[in-house]
C-alpha angles and dihedrals in degrees: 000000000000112000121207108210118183122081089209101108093213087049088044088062098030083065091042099062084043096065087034096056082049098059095045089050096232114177097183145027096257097054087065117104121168119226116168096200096054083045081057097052096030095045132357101060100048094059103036104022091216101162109229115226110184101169105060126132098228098176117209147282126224094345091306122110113258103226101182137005122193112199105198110192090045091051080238136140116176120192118196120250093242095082108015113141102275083059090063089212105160086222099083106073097057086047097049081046089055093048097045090052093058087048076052107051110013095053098117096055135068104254140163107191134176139192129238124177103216082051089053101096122081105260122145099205089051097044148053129232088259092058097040089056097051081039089062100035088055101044091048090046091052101041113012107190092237089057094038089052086052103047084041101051081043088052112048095013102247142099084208130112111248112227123194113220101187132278099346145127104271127193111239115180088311102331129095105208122179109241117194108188130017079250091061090040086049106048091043091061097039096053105078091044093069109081086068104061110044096296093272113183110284081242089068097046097054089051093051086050096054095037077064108044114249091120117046119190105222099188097067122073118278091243089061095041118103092287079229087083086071092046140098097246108212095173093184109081126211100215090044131081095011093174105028138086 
């Protein structure tokens, strides 16, 4: 059996897609095409032997849809059937992400998580340590930064961040679009990203390009800007793509 050995969610899943891309054979970066379900299979259960349930009827909480639960001491995830895989709601991988990195990291404690949409996002005052950490885990899995680079600079033809400098006409690829708000700058970039990396909702996409950095928002203050603008970006990570070009 494989072992996963690091507790740093964005390592966790670092070595994840490592072992991933391994098992898929992949030879190049643009071979490489995320599907959290097939990480699942390839993967996930092997090394951990959580049983998957998608069809389960997981109620609510305070008046919000629980959308996956992972029940630790029973090996267990459970995903409402709301949005299991026959619905086609673009929900599921993210949330399957989410549940597999508490399997990940939280292993070793008795736990009993659950996932909630509008708690989805990284946000220190909203979430616990526990959260933060799936959060991480899936968000990296999904979308790890060095394939994200890669799909993005394939995209739109540059290895530059993109900055959003208010209602504008902006240049994309050829074309000079007028872009009213950073949500519209953000989701137009993000669309045709999406098909690979699970076909997450276009929504999540725009905000994972802008938590790392590929879309900085100029009419706010610096100090509020993603603190990645300030730092030396070495998009290809050591630890990532060991076997790919």
């Amino acid at each position: 059996m494989v072992k996963i050995f690091s507790f740093a969610p964005e390592e966790k899943a670092t070595q994840c897609l490592n072992i991933y891309i391994a098992e898929k054979g992949w030879k190049s970066m643009g071979d490489i095409v995320i599907d959290a379900q097939d990480i699942y299979d390839c993967v996930f259960y092997p090394v951990c032997e959580f049983r998957l349930i998608n069809d389960a009827n997981l109620g609510y909480e305070n008046g919000e849809k629980i959308l996956g639960k992972t029940i630790i001491t029973d090996k267990l995830i459970l995903i409402d059937s709301s949005i299991s895989p026959h619905t086609n709601d673009r929900r599921y991988p993210m949330t399957l992400a989410h549940e597999m990195g508490h399997a990940f990291l939280h292993t070793e404690r008795d736990l009993y998580l659950q996932y909630i949409p509008s708690k989805h996002h990284i946000n220190e005052m909203e979430h616990d340590l526990n959260e933060l950490h799936a959060d991480s885990f899936a968000e990296t899995l999904i979308a790890h930064p060095d394939l994200l680079r890669y799909r993005f600079d394939q995209q739109y033809k540059t290895c530059n961040i993109f900055s959003y400098n208010g209602p504008d006409f902006y240049f994309i690829n050829e074309g000079k679009e007028h872009i009213p708000t950073l949500k519209d700058f953000s989701l137009r970039l993000a669309k045709p990203l999406t098909k690979y990396f699970s076909n997450i909702p276009v929504e999540t996409m725009a905000e994972i390009l802008q938590n790392f950095c590929f879309i900085i928002d100029k009419t706010v203050k610096p100090k509020q800007r993603c603190m990645g603008e300030y730092m030396n970006q070495d998009w290809k990570s050591k630890a990532m793509f060991k076997n790919v070009k």
